[in-house]
Each structure stands twice: as structure tokens, then as C-alpha cells.
C-alpha positions in Angstrom: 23.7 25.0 23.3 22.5 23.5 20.0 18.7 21.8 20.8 16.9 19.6 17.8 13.4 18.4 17.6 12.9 14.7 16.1 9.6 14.9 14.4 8.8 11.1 13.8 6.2 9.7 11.4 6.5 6.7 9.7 10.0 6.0 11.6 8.3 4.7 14.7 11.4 3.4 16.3 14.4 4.6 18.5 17.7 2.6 16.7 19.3 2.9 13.5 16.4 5.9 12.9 19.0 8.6 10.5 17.1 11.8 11.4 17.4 10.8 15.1 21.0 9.8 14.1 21.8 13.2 13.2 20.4 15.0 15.7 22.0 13.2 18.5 25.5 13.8 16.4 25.1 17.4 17.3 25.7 16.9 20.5 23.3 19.0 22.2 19.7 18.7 24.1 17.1 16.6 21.8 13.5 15.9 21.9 11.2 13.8 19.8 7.5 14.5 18.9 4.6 12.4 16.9 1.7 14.6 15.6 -1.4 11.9 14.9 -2.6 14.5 11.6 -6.0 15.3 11.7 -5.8 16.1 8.0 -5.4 12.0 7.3 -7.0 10.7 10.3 -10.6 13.3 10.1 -11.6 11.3 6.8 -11.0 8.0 8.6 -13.9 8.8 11.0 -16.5 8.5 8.8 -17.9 5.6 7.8 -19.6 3.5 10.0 -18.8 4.0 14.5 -19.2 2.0 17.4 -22.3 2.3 19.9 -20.2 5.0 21.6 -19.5 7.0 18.6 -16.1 5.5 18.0 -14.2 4.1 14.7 -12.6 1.3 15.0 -9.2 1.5 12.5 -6.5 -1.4 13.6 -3.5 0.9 11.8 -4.5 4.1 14.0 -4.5 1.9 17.6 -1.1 -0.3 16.3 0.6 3.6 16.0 -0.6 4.4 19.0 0.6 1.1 21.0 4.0 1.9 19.3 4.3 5.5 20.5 3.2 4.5 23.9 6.5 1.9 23.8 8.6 4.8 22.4 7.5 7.5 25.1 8.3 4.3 27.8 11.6 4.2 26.5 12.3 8.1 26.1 11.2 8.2 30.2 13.6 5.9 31.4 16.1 7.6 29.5 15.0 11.4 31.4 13.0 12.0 28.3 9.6 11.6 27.2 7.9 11.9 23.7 5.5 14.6 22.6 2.1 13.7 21.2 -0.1 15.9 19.6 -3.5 15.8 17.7 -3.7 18.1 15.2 -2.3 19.9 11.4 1.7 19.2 11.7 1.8 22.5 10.1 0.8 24.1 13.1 2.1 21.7 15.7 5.4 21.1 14.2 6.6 24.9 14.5 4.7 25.6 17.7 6.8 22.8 19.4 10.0 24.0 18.2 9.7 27.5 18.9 8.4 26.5 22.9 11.5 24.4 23.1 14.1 27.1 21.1 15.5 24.8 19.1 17.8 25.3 16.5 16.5 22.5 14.1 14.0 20.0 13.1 15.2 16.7 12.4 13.3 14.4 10.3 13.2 11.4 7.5 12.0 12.0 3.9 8.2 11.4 2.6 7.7 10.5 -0.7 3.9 11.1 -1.5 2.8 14.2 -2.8 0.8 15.5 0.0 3.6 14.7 2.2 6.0 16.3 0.0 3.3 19.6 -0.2 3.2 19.4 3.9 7.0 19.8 4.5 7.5 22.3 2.4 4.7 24.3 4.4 6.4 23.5 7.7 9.9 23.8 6.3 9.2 27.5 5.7 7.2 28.4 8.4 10.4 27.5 10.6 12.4 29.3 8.5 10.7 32.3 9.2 11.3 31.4 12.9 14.9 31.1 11.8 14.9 27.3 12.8 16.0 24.7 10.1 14.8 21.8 8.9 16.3 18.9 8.0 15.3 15.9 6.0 16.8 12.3 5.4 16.7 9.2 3.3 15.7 6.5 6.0 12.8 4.5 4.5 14.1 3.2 1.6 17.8 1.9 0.3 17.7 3.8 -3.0 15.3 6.8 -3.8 14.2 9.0 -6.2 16.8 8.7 -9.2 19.4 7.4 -7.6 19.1 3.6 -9.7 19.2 5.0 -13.4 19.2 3.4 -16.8 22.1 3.8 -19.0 21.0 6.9 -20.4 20.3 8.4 -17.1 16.1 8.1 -16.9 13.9 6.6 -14.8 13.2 3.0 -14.7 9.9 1.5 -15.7 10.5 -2.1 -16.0 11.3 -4.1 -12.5 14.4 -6.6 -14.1 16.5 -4.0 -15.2 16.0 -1.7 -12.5 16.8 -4.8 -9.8 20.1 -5.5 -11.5 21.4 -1.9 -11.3 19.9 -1.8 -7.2 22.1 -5.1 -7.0 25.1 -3.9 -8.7 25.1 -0.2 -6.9 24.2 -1.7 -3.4 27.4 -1.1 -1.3 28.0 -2.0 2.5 27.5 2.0 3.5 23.9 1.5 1.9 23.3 -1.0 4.6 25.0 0.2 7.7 22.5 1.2 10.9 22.9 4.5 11.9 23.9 4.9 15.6 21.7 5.9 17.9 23.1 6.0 21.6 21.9 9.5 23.1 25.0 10.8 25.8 23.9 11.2 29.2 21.0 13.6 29.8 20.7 14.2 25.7 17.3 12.9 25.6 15.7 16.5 27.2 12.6 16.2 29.8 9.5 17.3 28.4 8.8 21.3 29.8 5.7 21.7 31.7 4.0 24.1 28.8 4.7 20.9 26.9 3.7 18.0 29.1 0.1 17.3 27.8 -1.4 14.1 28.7 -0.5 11.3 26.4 -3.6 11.7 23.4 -5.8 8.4 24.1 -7.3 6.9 21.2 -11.2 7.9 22.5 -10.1 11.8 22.7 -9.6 11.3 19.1 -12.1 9.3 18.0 -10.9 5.6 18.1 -11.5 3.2 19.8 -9.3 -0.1 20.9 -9.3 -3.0 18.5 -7.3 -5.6 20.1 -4.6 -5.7 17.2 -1.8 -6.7 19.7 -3.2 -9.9 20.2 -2.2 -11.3 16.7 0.3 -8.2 15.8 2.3 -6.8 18.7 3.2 -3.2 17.7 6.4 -1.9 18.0 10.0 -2.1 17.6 10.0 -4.9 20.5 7.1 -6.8 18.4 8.6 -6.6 15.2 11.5 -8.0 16.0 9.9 -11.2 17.5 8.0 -11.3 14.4 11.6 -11.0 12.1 13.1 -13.7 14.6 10.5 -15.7 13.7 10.5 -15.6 10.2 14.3 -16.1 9.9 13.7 -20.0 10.8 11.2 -20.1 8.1 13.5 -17.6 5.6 15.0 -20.4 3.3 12.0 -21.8 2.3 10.7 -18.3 1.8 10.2 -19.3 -2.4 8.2 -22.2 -1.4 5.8 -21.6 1.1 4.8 -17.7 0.1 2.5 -18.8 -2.2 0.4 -20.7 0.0 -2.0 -18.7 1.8 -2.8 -22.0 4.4 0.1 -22.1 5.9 3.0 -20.4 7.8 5.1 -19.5 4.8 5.3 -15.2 4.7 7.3 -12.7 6.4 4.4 -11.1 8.4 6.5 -8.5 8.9 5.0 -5.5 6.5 2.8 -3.7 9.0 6.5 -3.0 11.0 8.1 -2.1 8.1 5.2 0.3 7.1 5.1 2.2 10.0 9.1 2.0 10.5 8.7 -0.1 13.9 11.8 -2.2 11.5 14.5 -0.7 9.6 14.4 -1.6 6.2 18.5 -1.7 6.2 18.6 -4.1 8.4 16.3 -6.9 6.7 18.2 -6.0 3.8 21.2 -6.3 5.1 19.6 -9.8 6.4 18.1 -10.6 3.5 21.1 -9.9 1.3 24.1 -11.4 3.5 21.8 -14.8 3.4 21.5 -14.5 -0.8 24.8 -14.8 -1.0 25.5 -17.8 1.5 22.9 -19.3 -1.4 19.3 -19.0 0.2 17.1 -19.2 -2.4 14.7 -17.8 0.0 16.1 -15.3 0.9 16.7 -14.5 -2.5 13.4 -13.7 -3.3 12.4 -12.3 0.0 15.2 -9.6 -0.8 13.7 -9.1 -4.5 10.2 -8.3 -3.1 12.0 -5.5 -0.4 13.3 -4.4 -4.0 9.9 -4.1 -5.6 8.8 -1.8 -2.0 11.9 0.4 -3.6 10.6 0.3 -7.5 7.2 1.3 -6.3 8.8 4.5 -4.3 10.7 5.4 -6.4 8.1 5.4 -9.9 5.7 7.3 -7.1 8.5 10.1 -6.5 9.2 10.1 -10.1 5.5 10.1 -11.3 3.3 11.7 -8.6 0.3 11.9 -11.2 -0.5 8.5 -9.8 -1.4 9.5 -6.6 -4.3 11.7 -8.4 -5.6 8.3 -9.9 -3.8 8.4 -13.2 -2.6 5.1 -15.0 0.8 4.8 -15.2 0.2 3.8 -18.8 -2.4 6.9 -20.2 -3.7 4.5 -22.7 -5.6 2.6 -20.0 -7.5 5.3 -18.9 -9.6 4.5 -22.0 -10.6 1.7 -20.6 -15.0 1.7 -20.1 -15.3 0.0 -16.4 -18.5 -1.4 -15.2 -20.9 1.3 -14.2 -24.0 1.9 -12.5 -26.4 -0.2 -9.9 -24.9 -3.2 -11.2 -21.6 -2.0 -10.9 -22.1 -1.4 -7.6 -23.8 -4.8 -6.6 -21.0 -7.0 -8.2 -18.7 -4.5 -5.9 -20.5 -5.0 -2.6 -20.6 -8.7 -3.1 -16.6 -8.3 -3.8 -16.5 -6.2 -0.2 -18.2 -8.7 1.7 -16.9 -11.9 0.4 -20.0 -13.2 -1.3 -19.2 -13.5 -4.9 -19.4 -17.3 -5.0 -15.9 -18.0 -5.7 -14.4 -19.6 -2.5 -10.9 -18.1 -2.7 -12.1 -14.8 -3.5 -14.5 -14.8 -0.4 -11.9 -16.1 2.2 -9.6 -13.6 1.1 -12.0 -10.9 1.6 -13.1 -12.0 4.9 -9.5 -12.7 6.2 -8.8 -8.7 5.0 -12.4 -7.8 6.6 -11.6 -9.7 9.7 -7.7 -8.7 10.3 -6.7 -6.0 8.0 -4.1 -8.3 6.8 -4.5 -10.6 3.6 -1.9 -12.9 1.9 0.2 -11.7 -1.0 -1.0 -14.5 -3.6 -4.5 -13.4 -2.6 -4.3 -9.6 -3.1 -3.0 -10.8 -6.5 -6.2 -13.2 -7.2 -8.9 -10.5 -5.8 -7.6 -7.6 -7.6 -7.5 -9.9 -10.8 -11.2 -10.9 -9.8 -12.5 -7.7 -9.3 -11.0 -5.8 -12.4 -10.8 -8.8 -15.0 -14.0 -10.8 -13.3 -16.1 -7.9 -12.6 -14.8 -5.6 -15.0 -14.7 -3.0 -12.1 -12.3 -0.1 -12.2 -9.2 -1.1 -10.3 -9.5 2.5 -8.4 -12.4 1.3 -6.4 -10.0 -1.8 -4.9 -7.5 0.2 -4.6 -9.4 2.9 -2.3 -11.1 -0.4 -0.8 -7.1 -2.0 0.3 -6.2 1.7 1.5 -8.9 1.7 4.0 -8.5 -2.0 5.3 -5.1 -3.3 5.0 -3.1 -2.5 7.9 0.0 -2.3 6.2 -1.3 0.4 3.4 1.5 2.0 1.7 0.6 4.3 -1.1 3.1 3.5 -3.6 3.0 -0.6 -3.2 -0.6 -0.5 -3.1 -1.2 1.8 -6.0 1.4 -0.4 -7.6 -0.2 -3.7 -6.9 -4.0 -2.5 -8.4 -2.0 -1.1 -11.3 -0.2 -5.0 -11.8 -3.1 -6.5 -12.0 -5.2 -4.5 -14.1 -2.0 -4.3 -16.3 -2.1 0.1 -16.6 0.7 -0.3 -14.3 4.7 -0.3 -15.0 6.0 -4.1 -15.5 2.5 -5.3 -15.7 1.2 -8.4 -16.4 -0.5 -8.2 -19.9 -4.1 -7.2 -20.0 -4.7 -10.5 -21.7 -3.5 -12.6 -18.3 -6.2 -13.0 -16.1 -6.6 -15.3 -13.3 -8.8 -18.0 -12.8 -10.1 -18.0 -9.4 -10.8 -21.9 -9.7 -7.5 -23.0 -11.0 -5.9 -20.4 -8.5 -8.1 -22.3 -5.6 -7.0 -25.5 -6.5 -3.5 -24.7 -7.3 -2.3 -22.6 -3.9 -5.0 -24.1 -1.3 -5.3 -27.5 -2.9 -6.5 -29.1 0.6 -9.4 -26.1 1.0 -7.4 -25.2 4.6 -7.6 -21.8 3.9 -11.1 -21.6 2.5 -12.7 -23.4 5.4 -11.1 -21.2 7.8 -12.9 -17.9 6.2 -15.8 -20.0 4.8 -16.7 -22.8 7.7 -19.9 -23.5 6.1 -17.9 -25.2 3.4 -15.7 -27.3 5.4 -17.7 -30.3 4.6 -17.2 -30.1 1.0 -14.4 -32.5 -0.9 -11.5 -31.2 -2.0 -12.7 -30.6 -5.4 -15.7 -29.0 -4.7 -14.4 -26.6 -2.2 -13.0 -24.8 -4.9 -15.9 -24.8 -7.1 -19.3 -25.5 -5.0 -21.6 -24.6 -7.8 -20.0 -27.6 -9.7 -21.0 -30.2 -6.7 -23.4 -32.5 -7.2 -26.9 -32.0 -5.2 -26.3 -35.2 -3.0 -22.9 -33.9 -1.8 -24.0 -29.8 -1.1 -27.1 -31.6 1.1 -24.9 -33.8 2.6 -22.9 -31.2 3.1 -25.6 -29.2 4.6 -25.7 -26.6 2.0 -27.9 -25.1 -0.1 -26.4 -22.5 -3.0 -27.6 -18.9 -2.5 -28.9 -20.1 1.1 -25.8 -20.5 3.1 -23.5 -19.5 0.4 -23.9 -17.5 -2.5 -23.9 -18.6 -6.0 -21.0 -17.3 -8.6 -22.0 -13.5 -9.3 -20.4 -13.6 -12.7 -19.5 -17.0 -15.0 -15.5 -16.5 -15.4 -15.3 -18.1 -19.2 -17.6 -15.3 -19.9 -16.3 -12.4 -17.8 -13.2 -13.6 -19.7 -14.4 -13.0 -22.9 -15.7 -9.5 -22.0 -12.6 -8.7 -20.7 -10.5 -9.3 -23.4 -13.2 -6.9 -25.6 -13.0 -4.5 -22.9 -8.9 -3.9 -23.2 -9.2 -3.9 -27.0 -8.9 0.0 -26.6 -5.1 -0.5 -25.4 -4.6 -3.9 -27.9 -2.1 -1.8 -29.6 0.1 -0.8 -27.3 0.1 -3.9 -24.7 
């Protein structure tokens, strides 16, 4: 009888899942298994720990709530799902030769490390004569399946939409079935019925993300119902962090709680019954396939390399002071009101607002003159939605060393920014209270208020909030000296 191990990862979800797809197509017993990877969750335990020697990481305990909702599933259905802590390259073979099956089932990883990993695990099964299996289930189009004309790699985001557009067909977009015959779903054997991992065994504590994120397949999907209310005005209300205007759905599309098919296959059907909205929404789930597919085509940048070579030219900020302006970046206190509430909303939730991961990383590499690296490694610790290719993408946007970036010579101005996309100061005051008496013109500015209004306002600069770490008309000026060393080439 054939037997197949699922091995999930970033697929946290039991429908239109293609590795789970394929191995309930073969007809015989199957089992699934989640390995929390001490090789990526060991270096996420330092730092600083609770009084009972615990880290507190949103993204670890939203997994975990998910895999409990899977394995709740799996049981009513005779099966159960098997959770280890440990190296997947030890695990993962271990697993399937105690359950004799014939193959590992699982969908493709497109980082390096990842890449590096299977291979290790592919051929330690081998040797066990047990295959292993691998399938496109996280993105529409990978690798070089969009081309340009000449058949090379796109590097510019236009071109490359129009050919994802033009090649998308109806197959590209169809779920994959998942409806296990009676029995399929195989009990968990005794030698393999640990105890569910809790987060403490590991190191983690609870964090209470559920109560502004349910995890899950079942909490995404709430989430997506949600949003399709709010879709066809998508192209207006993105851009303001203050109100209700986003998706929220890119944590459950990180971790594969969604299937990106079928909000493309949303997203797309809507386009072209003439939602602007939905229009766009559907070019940024585009952009999430540029980005893996320049990883997978370039995995130098995973090392820390600028797409564009000539920016690694570039002389960042260095030193104590280097370090100061950072910190002050970190915790919200460079003086610029936007800036800070957008820190303290990513400090405070793991989530911040598209706009405003555009304005900080401008701040902090065209302000600061900091090395976009440092955000970069700052977003991958905090965001709860950290995907290596979009996030190594986005820092490489905004300092402009990136594919399709904006020109070094663009930088944002926090002010006008402030003023532009939280004109009433909603967003601001709800990250920076101390500032809710403020007008509307000084919220965006405080430094510029007049002394009558900040002690009317029960505020004194550098007291209750910080003064502006750098002057931007200057930082401007430096900037533009800085990326003289790539002038020719921008």
C-alpha cells in the first residue's frame, strides 16, 4: 500500500494545499508533520526574555495557534498532525522511515537556505530509498517561468506584470482538491504520538496575537471576507494609514493559512468586472511574485548584496553616532511624528502600514544616511508577516540599489508625507498620545509650533517628546552627495 508523509511549512492549511493534493491522489495512507526548525528559531531566542526566561515572538505563537487548528482538524478526520522541535534534516527522514512511507510530499522554498535544506533531506531519504517530492504552491509564476522576449530574467516590475497578465490562464488559478477518502488521513502510531510541542518547551512564550490576528485558515478567511466589502475602494484608502483601508491579510498569506490562487483568482475575476481596487490589490500580489522570483533568480541577495553592485559603494553612516540616530529610529523617538508612530505601531503589533514601511525606510536610509541592511534585519525580526524576498525587496526600493527602484535622488519628506496621508493627525495621536492636543498643522511638525500652543498643549520638546534628530533639508543635501558614487549609473 502506497503511504506519503506531508511535510508542511509555510503551507499552514488543509484545502487547495498541492503537495497535500498529490499525496492524497495516490490513494493510499497519508500523514502530515510540521517541524518548528531550531536552526531559524535558536537565533530568535536571544535578545531580550521574559521574567521566566521566555521570548516573546508574535510569528512563532500565530504558527503555533495554526498547527493546533490543523492537528484539531486532522483528529476529527482519524488523523492527527506530527509536531516536532528540532533540524528537519533529522526529523524529516526519521518520521518517514518510522511510518514506511514511500514518499515525502511537500511545496517548493525559494530562499537559499531552504533550497540548501531540501537538498540535504532529499538525499538523505534517498538513501532510505523514499522520494521526495516538491511543488509550486506559494506563488502563481516562479522561477523563469515570466521571461522577456529574449528569454532572461526580468528586472523591471511593468514589463514583467504585463507578461504575468498575458500568461495567466484559468489552470494557474484552479484550487487543488483536497478531500482525503475515508480513513486516508492515517492515526498517528504510538512511537510517534509525542505530546503536542508547547511554546514554553521551546522557549516562547504566549503573546496574545489572536486577539487582533486570529491565526489560521479559519481566521484568515474572516479577515479576506472582510476586506472584500472594503476591495473596490482598495486604490483609495491603502494609502492612509488612519483608517480601515488594507487588506490585513499578509501575515495568512505569509505563513500559507490563505492560498495565494484563490485571492488571485478573487482579485483578478473582480479586475475584470472593472474594480479599480481590485486592480491594484492584484498588482501588489504581482509584486509578492516579482520579488520571488528576482530572489530565486539572484540568491546573492540573501547574503546582503545590492541588487545593483554599484550601490555597494555607497559610505553609510558609521560609528556611535550611527548607532544613536539608529536607536532613536528603533524606538520611535526621532522627532518626526509619522516616523515615530510607525515605529511604535511595528514595536507594539508587529504589523505596520504599507505607506509607512515606505516613509521609514526612506527616513532611515535617506534621513539618517544609515545602511538599509540594518532596517532590513530590524523589519525581519518585528514584522509578523516577514517574507525574505518582499522584505529584502522593499529596503532595496527605498534605498534605490534595488530592481525597479525609485531613483536615489527621490527621497521622502516625512513632513509633507504626514500631512499628505494622515492630514487629520488620527494616526499619529494614536502611537503618539502626548501629541493629541496639537493642531493639525503642528502635529506633523511640533518643533515648528509656536511655544504658547506646545504649553498649552502640555508639551515641552525633548521632555515629553523628542526634538528632530537630524534637520531633513540638510540630511537631503548629504544624501544626494552620498549617492554621487552611483550618479552615473542611476
Amino acid at each position: 500500500m502506497q503511504k506519503a508523509l506531508v511535510w508542511l511549512r509555510r503551507d499552514l492549511r488543509l484545502y487547495d494545499n498541492a503537495a497535500l493534493h498529490y499525496a492524497l491522489k495516490e490513494g493510499g495512507q497519508v500523514w502530515l508533520t510540521f517541524i518548528f526548525d531550531t536552526d531559524i528559531l535558536k537565533p530568535l531566542l536571544k535578545g531580550e526574555l521574559d521574567a521566566n526566561g521566555l521570548k516573546h515572538d508574535r510569528r512563532v505563537d500565530f504558527i503555533w495557534q495554526g498547527l493546533k487548528q490543523i492537528d484539531d482538524e486532522l483528529r476529527k478526520q482519524g488523523g492527527g498532525l506530527i509536531v516536532r522541535f528540532g533540524q528537519p534534516t533529522q526529523c524529516i527522514p526519521e518520521i518517514a522511515k518510522e511510518l514506511g512511507v514511500n514518499t515525502v510530499f511537500t511545496n517548493h522554498d525559494y530562499e537559499p537556505s531552504a533550497i540548501e535544506r531540501d537538498e540535504t533531506v532529499r538525499v538523505q531519504l534517498e538513501k532510505q530509498g523514499i522520494g521526495f517530492e516538491t511543488f509550486k504552491d506559494q506563488v502563481i509564476f516562479e522561477k523563469k517561468e515570466i521571461l522577456t522576449n529574449s528569454n532572461t530574467v526580468f528586472s523591471i516590475f511593468t514589463p514583467y506584470k504585463n507578461n504575468w497578465l498575458k500568461t495567466l490562464q484559468e489552470k494557474d488559478l484552479s484550487a487543488y482538491e483536497c478531500n482525503p477518502k475515508p480513513g486516508q488521513l492515517a492515526g498517528i502510531p504510538k512511537k510517534l504520538s509525542a505530546p503536542f510541542p508547547s511554546l514554553e518547551s521551546m522557549g516562547f512564550c504566549p503573546t496574545g496575537i489572536e486577539s487582533y490576528l486570529p491565526p489560521g485558515s479559519e481566521g484568515g478567511q474572516a479577515f479576506l471576507e472582510d476586506f472584500l466589502h472594503r476591495i473596490d475602494q482598495y486604490q483609495v484608502g491603502r494609502d492612509f494609514p488612519a483608517i480601515k483601508g488594507v487588506s490585513y491579510l499578509s501575515t495568512h498569506l505569509r505563513f500559507g493559512m490563505l492560498s495565494i490562487r484563490g485571492l488571485v483568482r478573487e482579485a483578478h475575476r473582480r479586475m475584470l468586472a472593472g474594480s479599480m481596487g481590485a486592480t491594484i490589490w492584484l498588482s501588489e500580489l504581482i509584486w509578492r511574485d516579482f520579488y520571488f522570483m528576482i530572489l530565486a533568480n539572484h540568491p546573492r541577495l540573501a547574503k546582503g548584496a545590492s541588487f545593483k553592485p554599484d550601490y555597494d559603494n555607497i559610505a553609510w553612516e558609521s560609528g556611535a553616532t550611527a548607532k544613536k540616530l539608529f536607536a532613536a529610529w528603533c524606538e520611535g523617538k526621532t522627532g518626526y511624528p509619522l516616523v515615530d508612530a510607525a515605529m511604535h505601531q511595528l514595536n507594539q503589533s508587529g504589523y505596520m502600514h504599507n505607506r509607512l514601511r515606505m516613509v521609514v525606510a526612506s527616513f532611515l536610509t535617506k534621513d539618517l544616511g544609515i545602511d538599509w541592511r540594518w532596517g532590513e534585519a530590524y523589519f525581519a525580526e518585528h514584522l509578523n508577516d516577514f517574507e525574505l524576498s518582499s522584505n529584502n525587496g522593499g529596503w532595496q526600493w527605498a534605498s534605490s540599489s534595488g530592481c525597479d527602484a525609485q531613483p536615489y535622488f527621490r527621497i521622502f519628506n516625512p513632513i509633507t508625507q504626514s500631512e499628505k496621508f494622515d492630514p487629520e493627525g488620527k494616526f499619529i495621536k494614536r502611537y503618539l498620545p502626548q501629541l493629541e492636543k496639537l493642531s493639525k498643522k503642528s502635529i506633523h511638525a511640533p518643533w515648528k509650533a509656536g511655544h504658547i500652543e506646545l504649553e498649552a498643549a502640555g508639551i515641552s520638546l525633548g521632555r515629553d517628546y523628542p526634538l528632530p534628530v537630524v534637520d531633513h533639508d540638510e540630511a537631503r543635501k548629504k544624501t544626494l552627495v552620498r549617492y554621487s558614487v552611483v550618479k552615473k549609473i542611476a
